[in-house]
BAGUTOR-895550 format. One record per residue (C-alpha): residue number from 1; residue in one letter; y, x, z. Coordinates in Angstrom, 1 decimal. Example, Ala and Ser with C-alpha at 12.3 -4.5 7.8 and 13.67 -1.06 7.14 Angstrom:
> num|residu|yy|xx|zz
> 1|a|-4.5|12.3|7.8
> 2|s|-1.1|13.7|7.1
//
This chain:
> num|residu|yy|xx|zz
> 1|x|87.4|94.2|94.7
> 2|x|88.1|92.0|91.3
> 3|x|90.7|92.6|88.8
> 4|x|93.8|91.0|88.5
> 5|x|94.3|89.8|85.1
> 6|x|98.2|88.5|84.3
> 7|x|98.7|87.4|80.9
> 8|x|102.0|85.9|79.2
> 9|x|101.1|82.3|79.2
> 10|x|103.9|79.8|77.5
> 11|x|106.8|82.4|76.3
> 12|x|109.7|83.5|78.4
> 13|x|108.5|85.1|81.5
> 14|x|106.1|82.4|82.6
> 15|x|102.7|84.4|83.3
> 16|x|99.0|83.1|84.4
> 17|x|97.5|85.2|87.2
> 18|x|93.7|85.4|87.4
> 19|x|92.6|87.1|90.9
> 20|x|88.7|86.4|91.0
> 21|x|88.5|82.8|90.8
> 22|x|91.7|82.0|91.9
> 23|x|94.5|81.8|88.8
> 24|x|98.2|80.9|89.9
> 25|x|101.4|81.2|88.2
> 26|x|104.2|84.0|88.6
> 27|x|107.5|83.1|86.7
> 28|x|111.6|84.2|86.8
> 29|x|113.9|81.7|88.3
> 30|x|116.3|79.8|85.6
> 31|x|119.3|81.5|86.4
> 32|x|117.5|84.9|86.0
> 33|x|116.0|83.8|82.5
> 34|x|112.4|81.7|83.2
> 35|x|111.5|78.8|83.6
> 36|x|110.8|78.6|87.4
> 37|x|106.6|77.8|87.0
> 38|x|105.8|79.8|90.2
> 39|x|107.2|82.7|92.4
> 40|x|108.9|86.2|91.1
> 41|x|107.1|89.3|91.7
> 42|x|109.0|90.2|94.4
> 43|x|108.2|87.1|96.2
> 44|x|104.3|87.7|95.1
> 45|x|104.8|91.4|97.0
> 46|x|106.0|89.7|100.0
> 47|x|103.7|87.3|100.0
> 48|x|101.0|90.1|100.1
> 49|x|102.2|91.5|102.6
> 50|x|103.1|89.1|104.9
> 51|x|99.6|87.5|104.0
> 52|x|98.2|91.0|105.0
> 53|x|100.1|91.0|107.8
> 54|x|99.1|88.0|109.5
> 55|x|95.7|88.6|108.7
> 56|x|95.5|92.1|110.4
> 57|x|96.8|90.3|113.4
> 58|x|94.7|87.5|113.7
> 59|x|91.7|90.2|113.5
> 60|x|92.8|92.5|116.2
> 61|x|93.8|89.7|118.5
> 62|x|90.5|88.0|117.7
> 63|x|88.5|91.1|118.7
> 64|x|90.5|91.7|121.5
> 65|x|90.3|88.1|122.7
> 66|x|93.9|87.4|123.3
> 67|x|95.2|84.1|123.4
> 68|x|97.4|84.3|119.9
> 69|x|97.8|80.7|118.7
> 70|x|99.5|81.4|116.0
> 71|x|101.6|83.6|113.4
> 72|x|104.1|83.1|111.4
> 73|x|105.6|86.1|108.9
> 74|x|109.1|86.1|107.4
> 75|x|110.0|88.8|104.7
> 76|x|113.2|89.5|102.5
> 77|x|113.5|92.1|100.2
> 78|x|117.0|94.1|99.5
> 79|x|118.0|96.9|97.7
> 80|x|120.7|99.2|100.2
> 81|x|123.0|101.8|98.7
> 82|x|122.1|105.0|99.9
> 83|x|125.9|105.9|100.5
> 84|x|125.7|104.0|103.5
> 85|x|122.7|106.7|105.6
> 86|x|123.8|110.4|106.7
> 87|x|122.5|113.1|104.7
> 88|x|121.1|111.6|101.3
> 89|x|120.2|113.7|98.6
> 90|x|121.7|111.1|96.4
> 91|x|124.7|108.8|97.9
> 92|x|124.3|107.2|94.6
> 93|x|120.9|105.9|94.5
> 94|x|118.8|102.6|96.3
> 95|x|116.7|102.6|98.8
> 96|x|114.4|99.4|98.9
> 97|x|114.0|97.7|102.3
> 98|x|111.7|94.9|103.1
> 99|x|112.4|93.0|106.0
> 100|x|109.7|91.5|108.2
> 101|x|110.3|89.3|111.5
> 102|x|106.7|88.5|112.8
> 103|x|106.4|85.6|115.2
> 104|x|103.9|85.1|117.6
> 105|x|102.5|82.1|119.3
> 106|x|100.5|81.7|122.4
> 107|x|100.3|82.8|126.2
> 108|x|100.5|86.5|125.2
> 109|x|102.1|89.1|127.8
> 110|x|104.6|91.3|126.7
> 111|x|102.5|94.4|126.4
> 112|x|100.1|92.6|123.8
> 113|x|102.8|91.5|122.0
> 114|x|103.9|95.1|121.7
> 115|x|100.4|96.2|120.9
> 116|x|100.4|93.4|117.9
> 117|x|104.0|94.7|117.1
> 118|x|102.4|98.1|116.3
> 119|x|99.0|96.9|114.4
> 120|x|101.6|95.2|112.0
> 121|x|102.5|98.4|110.4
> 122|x|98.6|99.2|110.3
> 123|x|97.7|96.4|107.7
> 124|x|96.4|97.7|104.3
> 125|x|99.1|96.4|102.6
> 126|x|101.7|98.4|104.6
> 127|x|100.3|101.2|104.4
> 128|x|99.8|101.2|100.7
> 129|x|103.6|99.9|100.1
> 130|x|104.4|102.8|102.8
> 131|x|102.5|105.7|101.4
> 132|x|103.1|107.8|98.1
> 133|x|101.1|106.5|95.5
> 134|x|100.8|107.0|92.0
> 135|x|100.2|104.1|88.9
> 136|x|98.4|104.9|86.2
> 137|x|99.1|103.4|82.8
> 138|x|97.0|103.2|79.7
> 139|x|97.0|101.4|76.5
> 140|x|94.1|99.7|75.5
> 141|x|93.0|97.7|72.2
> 142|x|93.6|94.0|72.3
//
């Protein structure tokens, strides 16, 4: 797997991506500050993992031979109080919730869509958003 490289590019918080050789933009919206030259990082998350998702999907079904046409993934991300769910440690603090509605095209019965329903959460990108996982941070010399 390549690096990503992000980099400030014109002030604000405009940046340049590099992902292999692939560079795109990742920017705030104007009313949160930027300049609006390309999606926030939360849309970038969700766009990973619905990318992820879809991708998954098409393999399984591809292996499996099933007649999936095609796939469409729709994701919103929200912060919810915990105040709101029984038996928090903390009624004070967030939990973060990403919503996903998966649509699936094609002649597909009810039990493969179920199946398909289930691989979702299997994608690498769930499962790495899903599991503990730990960042590690260095400085380096410019």
């Amino acid at each position: 797997m390549n690096d990503v490289v992000v980099t400030e590019s014109h002030g604000g918080y405009a940046q340049q991506i590099e992902a292999g050789h692939h560079v795109f933009a990742a920017d705030e919206s104007v009313g949160f500050g930027g300049t609006d030259t390309g999606p926030d990082p939360y849309a970038l998350l969700l766009a990973a993992l619905g990318a992820c998702t879809s991708m998954t999907l098409r393999m399984y079904a591809a292996r499996k031979q099933w007649p999936l046409e095609g796939i469409t993934v729709r994701l919103r991300h929200r912060r919810d109080y915990r105040k709101d769910c029984e038996n928090c440690e903390m009624p004070e603090s967030r939990i973060e919730r990403i919503e996903r509605e998966i649509s699936l095209r094609g002649p597909l019965s009810d039990e493969q869509k179920k199946r398909l329903l289930e691989i979702a959460d299997r994608c690498p990108v769930h499962r790495t958003l899903a599991n503990p996982k730990e960042i590690v941070t260095k400085l380096v010399a410019s």
